[in-house]
N, C-alpha and C positions, 0 to 999 in steps of 0.2 A: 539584496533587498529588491533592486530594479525588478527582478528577472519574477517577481510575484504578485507586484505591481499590478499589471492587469486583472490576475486574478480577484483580487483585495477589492478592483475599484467593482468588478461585475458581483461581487457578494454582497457588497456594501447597496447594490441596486437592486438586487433581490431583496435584499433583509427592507429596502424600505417599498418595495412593490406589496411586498407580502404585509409588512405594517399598516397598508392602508394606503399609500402614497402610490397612485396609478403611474404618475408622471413626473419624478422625482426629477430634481434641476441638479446642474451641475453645487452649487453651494450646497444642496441636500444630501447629497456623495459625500465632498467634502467636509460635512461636519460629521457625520457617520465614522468616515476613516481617521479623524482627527479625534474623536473622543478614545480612538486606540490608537492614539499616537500616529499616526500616517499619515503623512503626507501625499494627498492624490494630485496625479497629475491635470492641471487640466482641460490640455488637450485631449488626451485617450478618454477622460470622462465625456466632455464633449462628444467627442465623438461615439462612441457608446449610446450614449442620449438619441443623438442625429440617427443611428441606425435603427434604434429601438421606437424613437420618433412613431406614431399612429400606428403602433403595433401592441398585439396582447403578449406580453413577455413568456404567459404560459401555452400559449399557441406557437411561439418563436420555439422552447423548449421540445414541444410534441414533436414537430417539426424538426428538431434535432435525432430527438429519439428512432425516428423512420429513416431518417437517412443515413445511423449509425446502424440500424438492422436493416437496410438494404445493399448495404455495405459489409455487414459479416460474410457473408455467405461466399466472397471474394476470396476473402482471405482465408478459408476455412477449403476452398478446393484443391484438390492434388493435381499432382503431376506425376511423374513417371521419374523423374528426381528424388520429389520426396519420397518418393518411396523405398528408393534404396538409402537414402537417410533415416527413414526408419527403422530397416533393417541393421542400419548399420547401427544406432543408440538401441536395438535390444542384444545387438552382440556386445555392445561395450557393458549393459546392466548385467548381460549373465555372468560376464568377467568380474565386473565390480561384487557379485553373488559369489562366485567361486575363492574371491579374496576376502569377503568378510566371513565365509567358511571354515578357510584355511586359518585366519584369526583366532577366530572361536574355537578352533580347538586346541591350538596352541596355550591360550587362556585357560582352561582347562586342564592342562597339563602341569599346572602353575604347581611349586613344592608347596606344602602345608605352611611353612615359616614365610612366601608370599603373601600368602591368604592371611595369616596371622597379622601381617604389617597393615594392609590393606584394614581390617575389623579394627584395627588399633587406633588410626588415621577417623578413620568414622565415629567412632567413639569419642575423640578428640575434638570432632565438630561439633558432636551432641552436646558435649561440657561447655563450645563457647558459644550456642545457641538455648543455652539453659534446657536441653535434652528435649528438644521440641524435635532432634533427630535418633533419641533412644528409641521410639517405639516403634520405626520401620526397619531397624535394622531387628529384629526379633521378628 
């Protein structure tokens, strides 16, 4: 429960910025998380308050926003590593392709009296789903 904590108390500060309450107090946090049963701490509200303190919380946001897209682009460049990691997860997916192949034909291979158990089983589910599974199997 700790470890969500934070989260809980910065929603519980949205939901009342967005309500109408520019400057929500710590006791205004607090009754928010406490009508869903939480317990806010309130030092971390405090302090949340204090940083948010003479700021527009949806300028504080934007401001998130840009600095998480000026940061993709980081993460998103190559190296000369990833790329034979690359190479290497489409040689492991052709593998993984060649063995769901080999499967599938196997499966197909299956005797008639297989097959028969397999329709019989299904059938069986349709009778304990009141045949809400008879009409895809036709």
């Amino acid at each position: 429960i700790q470890s969500n904590t934070t989260m809980k108390i910065i929603s519980a500060y949205l939901m009342l910025v967005l309500g109408g309450n520019d400057h929500p107090t710590v006791e205004d946090v607090k009754k928010v998380l406490a009508s869903v049963e939480i317990q806010g701490d309130d030092t971390k509200i405090a302090k949340l308050i204090d940083e948010l303190k003479d700021k527009n919380v949806f300028d504080v946001i934007e401001l998130g926003k840009a600095k998480m897209a000026a940061a993709a682009p980081v993460a998103v460049a190559s190296s000369s590593s990833s790329s034979s990691t690359v190479t290497k997860k489409e040689e492991d997916k052709k593998d993984d392709k060649k063995k769901d192949d080999k499967k599938d034909d196997k499966e197909k291979q299956e005797t008639p009296k297989e097959e028969e158990k397999k329709e019989d089983g299904a059938a069986g589910m349709g009778e304990i789903f009141g045949g809400m599974f008879d009409q895809t199997l036709q």
